[in-house]
MIKOLLO-166838 format. One line per 8 residues: for each residue x, y, z of C-alpha. Coordinates in pm, whole numbers, plus 50000, padded with zeros to 5 digits. Layout:
X,Y,Z; ...
//
This chain:
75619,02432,02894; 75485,02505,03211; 75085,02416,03241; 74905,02552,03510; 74724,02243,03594; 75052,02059,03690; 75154,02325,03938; 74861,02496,04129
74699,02272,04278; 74883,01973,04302; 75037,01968,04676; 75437,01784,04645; 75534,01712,04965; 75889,01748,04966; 76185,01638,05269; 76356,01946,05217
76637,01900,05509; 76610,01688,05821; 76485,01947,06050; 76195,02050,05813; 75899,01767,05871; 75722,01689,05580; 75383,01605,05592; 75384,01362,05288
75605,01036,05190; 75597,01174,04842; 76008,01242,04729; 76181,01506,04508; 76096,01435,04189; 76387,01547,04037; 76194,01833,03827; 75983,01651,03634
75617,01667,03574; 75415,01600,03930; 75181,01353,03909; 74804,01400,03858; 74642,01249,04142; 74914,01281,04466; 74748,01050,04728; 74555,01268,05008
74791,01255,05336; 74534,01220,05607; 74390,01391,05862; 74600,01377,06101; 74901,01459,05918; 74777,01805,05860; 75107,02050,05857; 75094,02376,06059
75278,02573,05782; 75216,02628,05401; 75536,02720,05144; 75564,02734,04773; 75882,02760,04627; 75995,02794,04272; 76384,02733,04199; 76561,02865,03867
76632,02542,03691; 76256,02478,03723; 76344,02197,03928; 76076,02298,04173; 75730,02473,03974; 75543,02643,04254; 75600,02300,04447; 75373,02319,04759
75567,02199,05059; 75406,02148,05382; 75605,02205,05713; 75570,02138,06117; 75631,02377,06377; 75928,02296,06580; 76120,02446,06854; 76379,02658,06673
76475,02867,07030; 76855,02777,07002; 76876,02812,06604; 77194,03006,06513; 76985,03042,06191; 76691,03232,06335; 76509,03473,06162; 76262,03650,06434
75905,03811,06323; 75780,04151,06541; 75417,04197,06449; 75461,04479,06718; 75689,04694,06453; 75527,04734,06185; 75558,04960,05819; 75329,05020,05479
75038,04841,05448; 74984,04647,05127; 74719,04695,04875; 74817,04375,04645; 74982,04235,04362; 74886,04162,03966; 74940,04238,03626; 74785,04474,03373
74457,04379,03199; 74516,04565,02853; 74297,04551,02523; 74524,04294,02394; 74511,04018,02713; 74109,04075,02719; 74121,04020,02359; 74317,03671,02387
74065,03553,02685; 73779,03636,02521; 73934,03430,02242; 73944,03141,02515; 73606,02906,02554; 73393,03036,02820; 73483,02745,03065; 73860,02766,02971
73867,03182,03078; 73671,03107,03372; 73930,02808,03461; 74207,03065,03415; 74063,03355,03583; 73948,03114,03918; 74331,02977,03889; 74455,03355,03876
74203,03534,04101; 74050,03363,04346; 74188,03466,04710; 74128,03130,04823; 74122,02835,04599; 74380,03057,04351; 74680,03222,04341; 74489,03520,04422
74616,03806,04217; 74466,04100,04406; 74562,04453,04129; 74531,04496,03779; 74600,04794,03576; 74404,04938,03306; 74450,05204,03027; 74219,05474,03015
74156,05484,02639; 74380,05306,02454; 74752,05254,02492; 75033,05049,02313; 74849,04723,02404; 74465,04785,02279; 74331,04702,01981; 74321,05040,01862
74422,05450,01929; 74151,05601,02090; 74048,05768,02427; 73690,05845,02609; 73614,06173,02470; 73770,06166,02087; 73491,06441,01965; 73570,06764,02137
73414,06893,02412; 73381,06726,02710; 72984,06663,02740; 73081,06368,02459; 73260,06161,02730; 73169,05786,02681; 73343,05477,02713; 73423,05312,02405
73200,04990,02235; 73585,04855,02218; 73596,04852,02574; 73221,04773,02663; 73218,04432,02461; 73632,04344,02491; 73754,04425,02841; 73447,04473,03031
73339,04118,03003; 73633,03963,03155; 73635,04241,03406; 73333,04132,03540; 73403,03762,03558; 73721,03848,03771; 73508,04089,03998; 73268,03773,04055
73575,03574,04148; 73761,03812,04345; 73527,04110,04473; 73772,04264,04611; 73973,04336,04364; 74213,04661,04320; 74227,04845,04008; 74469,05115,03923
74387,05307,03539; 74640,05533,03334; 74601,05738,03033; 74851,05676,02785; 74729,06004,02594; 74467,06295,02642; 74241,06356,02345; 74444,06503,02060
74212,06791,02090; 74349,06883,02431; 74677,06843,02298; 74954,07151,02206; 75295,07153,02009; 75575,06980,02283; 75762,07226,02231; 75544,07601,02142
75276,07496,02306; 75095,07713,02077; 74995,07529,01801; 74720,07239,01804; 74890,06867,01793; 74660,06625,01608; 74864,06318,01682; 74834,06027,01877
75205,06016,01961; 75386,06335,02186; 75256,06653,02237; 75178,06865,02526; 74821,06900,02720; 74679,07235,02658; 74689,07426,02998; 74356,07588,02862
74205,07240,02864; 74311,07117,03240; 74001,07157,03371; 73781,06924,03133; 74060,06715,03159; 74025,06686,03546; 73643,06645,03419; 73763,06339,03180
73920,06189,03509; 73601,06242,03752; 73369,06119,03478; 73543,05770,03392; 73609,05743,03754; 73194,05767,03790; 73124,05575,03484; 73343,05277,03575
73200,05297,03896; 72870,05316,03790; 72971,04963,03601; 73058,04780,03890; 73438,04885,03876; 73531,05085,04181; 73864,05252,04086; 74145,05243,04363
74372,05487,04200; 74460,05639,03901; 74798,05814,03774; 74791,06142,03593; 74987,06001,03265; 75150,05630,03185; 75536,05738,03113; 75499,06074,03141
75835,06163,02964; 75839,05893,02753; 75679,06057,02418; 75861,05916,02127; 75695,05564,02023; 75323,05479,02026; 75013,05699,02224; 75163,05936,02449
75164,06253,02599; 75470,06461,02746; 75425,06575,03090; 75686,06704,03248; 75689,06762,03632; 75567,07144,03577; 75291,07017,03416; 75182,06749,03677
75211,07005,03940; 75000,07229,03751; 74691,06957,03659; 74684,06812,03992; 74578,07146,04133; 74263,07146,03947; 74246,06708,03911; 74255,06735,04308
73965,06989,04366; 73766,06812,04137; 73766,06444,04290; 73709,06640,04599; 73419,06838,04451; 73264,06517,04333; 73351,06352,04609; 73591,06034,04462
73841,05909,04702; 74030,05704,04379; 74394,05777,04516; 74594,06036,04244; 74969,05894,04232; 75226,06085,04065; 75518,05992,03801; 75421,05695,03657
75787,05586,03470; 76097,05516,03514; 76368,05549,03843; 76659,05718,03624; 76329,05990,03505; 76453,05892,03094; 76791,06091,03194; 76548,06401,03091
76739,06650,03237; 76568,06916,03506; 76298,06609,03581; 76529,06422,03847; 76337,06357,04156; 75984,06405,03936; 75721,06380,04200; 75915,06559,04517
75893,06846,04313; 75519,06826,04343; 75557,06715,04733; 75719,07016,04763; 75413,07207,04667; 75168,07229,04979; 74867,07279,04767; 74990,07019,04512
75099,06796,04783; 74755,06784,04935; 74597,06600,04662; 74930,06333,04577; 74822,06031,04769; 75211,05903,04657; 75385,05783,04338; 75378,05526,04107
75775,05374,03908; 75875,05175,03655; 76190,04949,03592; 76317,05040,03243; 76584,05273,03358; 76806,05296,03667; 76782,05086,04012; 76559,05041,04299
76784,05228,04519; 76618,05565,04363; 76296,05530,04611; 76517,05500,04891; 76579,05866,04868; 76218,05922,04714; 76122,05767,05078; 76335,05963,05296
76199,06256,05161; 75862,06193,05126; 75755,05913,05433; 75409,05979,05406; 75349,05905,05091; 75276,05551,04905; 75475,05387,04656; 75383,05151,04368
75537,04948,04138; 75334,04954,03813; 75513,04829,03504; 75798,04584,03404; 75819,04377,03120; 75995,04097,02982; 76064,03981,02656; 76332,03875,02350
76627,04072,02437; 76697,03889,02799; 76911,03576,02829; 76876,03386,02478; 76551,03517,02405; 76362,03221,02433; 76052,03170,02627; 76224,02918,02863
76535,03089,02860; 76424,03473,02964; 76212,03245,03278; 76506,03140,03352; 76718,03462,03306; 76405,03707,03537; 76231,03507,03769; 76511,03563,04065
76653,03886,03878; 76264,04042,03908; 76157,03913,04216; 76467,04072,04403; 76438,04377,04276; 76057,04458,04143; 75923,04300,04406; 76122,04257,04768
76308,04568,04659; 76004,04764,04633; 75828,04577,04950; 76164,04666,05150; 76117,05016,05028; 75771,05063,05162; 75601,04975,04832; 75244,04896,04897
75193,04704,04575; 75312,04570,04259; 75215,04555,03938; 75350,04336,03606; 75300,04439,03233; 75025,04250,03019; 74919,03934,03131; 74836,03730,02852
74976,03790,02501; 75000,03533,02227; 75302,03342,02122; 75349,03564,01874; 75342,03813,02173; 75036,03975,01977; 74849,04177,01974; 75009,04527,01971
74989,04839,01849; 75215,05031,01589; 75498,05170,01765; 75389,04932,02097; 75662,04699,02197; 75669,04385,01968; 75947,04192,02182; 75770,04152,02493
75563,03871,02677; 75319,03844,02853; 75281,03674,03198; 75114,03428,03039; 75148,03315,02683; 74850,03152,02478; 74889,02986,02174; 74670,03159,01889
74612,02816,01723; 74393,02726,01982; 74316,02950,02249; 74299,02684,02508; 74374,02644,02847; 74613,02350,02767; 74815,02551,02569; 74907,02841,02870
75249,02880,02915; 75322,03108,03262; 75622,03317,03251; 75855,03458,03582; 75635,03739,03621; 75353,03486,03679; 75549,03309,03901; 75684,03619,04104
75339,03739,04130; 75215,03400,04259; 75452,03378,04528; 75341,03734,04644; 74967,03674,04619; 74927,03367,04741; 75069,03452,05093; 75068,03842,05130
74674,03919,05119; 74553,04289,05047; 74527,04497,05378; 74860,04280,05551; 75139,04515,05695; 75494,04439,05625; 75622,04408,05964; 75997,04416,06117
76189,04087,06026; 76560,04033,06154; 76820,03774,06283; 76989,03566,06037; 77180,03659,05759; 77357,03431,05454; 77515,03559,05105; 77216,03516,04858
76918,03564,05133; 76692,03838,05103; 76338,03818,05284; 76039,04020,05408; 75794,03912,05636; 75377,04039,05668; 75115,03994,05927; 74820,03959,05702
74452,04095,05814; 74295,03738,05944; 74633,03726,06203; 74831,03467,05984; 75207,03588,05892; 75391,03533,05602; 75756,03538,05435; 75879,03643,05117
76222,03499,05055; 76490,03449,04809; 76802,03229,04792; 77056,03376,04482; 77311,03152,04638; 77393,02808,04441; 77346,02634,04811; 77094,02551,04976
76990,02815,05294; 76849,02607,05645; 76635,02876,05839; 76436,02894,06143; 76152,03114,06130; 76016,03229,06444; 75696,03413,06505; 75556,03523,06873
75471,03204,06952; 75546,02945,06711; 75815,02822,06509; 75995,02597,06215; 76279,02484,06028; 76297,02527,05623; 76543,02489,05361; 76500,02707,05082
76699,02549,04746; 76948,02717,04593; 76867,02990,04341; 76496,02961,04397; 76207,03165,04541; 76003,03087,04896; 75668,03212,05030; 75565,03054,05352
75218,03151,05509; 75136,02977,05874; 74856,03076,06145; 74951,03079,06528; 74598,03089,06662
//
């Protein structure tokens, strides 16, 4: 198990290789539990750089590992920042806050959800978890079907008591810690009553699962949009985007809606005009699912369809994937063709059917796997942010809905015995997010990175908005990787371990 407590705050100083200078006496521990109370190194040992890393064996937990600037000007292993070329900027990274992981922290005592949330959120004392995702109504992962408008006609918009007493609370407690938070919202299904046959669509489709929306209806659906935009707003929850449908051809399970790429084009042009009318600038992304589009055939290359639309186009501030199909390597062509538009990663899971299925085992199995590909290979792809499935589900990986997915976990894992903060478990996607968050702050620009280059090494490097830079970087090899990081002015030496995860942050000021 993997408590929170043993890894966040407690700083390891670790002698890494002989030209990174640790700023500690402490040793490897050999992966076992840090202790408690590390003594305080004093003042005047204070390092210049800070670095997490987080190795596959779990040897190293989100060890903290503090470095020295060194001259690195002859280093055949140089790796060279340009803050003077830079690419996307970067709105932040999280995990989804469903029905079912407000439901298990509002389970938790008051001061053990507020001792989670200021671990998870806080920008400066925390790991600093910047995005979260929300379902407009409900989805596979609420604790019931239902959406903001169930009574037809649109003037009986409301938000749901489900959502006023069960997510809103814990919304507001992570606003208070982290005001600056992002927040992203998806419908997983219009109300039936806007809904038609999938395939006539003539006939009315009472069903919380498929159908089609009602062309008739797209304009008090666009008024759905503005209105829990405004409401949720009106709350306290500025909304940073929204996407048109979660999985939009993905209509065979739990709440859905099909919505094909002919239908996206056609809503946006009255969604668009309507935020405009109102005057919301929430950000409208397109897709929303997978990079091999289900293998539906005709919906390859979903949202340049709609790119290819001026009018359409106009209103698409970019597009939003998903990992359950096909590679990475899809939004470099989505990029070539569309360079002004934003990317986001929204949704991967994780759960029984990786590695052995275990807990331990599927940590093991994603944390490098995930990190490579949902997160640097979506950074590297000018991705401005990315966002994990649920983050916190029970051990039982409860609750869900009929239909939702009853194999997956959650980022974090509470047991249901207890509800307490001692009983956390944090999965890869915690850790992957960590790494990001902690380092990368909301508003940095990825900026050009280049020089050396090793089987197994993969990195991206930031310049974040208060003038510090920082490194992503990975090591898949099973040796250890000595770089030398150099920034316009200052530099260091740092081994990264084999098969394990880096995130340095350092300030040349």
């Amino acid at each position: 198990m993997i408590k929170l407590s043993k890894f966040m705050f407690w700083a390891v100083a670790l002698l890494l290789s002989t030209g990174c200078a640790s700023c500690s006496s402490n040793s490897d521990n050999g992966g076992e539990e840090p202790q408690p109370t590390p003594p305080t190194p004093p003042a005047e040992e204070s390092c210049d750089v800070e670095a997490y890393v987080t190795s596959e064996n779990l040897a190293y937990r989100f060890t903290k590992i503090d470095t020295r600037f060194a001259s690195v000007s002859m280093s055949p292993s140089k790796i060279k920042l340009d803050p003077t070329e830079t690419y996307q900027d970067i709105d932040g990274f999280g995990a989804a806050l469903t029905g079912s992981s407000c439901y298990n922290l509002m389970k938790m005592s008051a001061a053990d959800r507020a001792r989670f949330l200021k671990e998870t959120f806080d920008p400066e004392e925390g790991m600093g978890f910047s995005f979260i995702r929300m379902h407009i109504g409900g989805s596979d992962f609420s604790m019931d079907e239902y959406t903001c408008c169930d009574k037809e006609g649109i003037e009986f918009f409301e938000i749901p008591q489900i959502e006023r007493e069960g997510i809103f609370p814990v919304l507001r407690e992570i606003m208070a810690i982290n005001p600056n938070l992002k927040i992203m919202g998806s419908p997983w299904s219009c109300p039936r009553w806007m809904k038609v046959n999938p395939n006539t669509m003539k006939a009315p489709y009472n069903s919380w699962t498929s159908g089609r929306l009602n062309p008739e209806y797209y304009d008090e659906y666009a008024e759905y949009f503005v209105k829990w935009v405004q409401e949720m707003e009106a709350e306290g929850f500025p909304i940073f985007a929204i996407t048109m449908q979660n999985e939009p051809l993905n209509h065979g399970n739990s709440m859905s809606l099909y919505m094909p790429w002919e239908d996206q084009l056609a809503f946006i042009k009255h969604l668009g005009p309507a935020f405009e009318r109102e005057g919301i600038d929430t950000k409208i992304l397109l897709f929303d699912h997978n990079y091999n589009y289900d293998n539906k055939s005709g919906q390859e290359r979903y949202p340049l369809h709609i790119f290819a639309d001026a009018e359409a186009s106009k209103y698409a501030d970019g597009s939003a994937w998903h990992s359950y199909g096909g590679h990475v390597s899809e939004l470099d062509y989505i990029n070539k063709m569309a360079p002004d538009k934003s990317i986001y990663f929204t949704e991967a899971s994780i759960g029984t059917w990786i590695g052995d299925g275990t807990w331990k085992g599927v940590l093991k199995s994603c944390i490098l796997n995930d990190f490579e590909h949902n997160f640097l290979g979506v950074l590297s792809r000018n991705g401005s942010g990315v966002i994990m499935w649920n983050l916190m589900l029970d051990q039982d990986r409860k609750p869900f809905r009929p239909g939702g997915c009853s194999t997956c976990f959650g980022a974090v894992q509470i047991n249901n015995g207890t509800y307490s903060y001692e009983s956390l478990e944090y999965s890869s996607h915690y850790y992957d997010i960590a790494h990001c968050s902690k380092v990368v702050k909301a508003g940095a620009k990825r900026i050009k990175s280049s020089g050396y280059t090793a089987d197994g090494l993969t990195y991206e490097a930031f310049l974040n908005p208060d003038g510090s830079y920082a490194v992503l970087a990975l090591n898949r090899s099973n040796k250890d990787i000595s770089v030398a990081f150099q920034g316009p002015a200052k530099g260091f030496r740092f081994t990264i371990p084999a098969a394990s995860i880096a995130s340095l942050r350092w300030s040349e000021n």
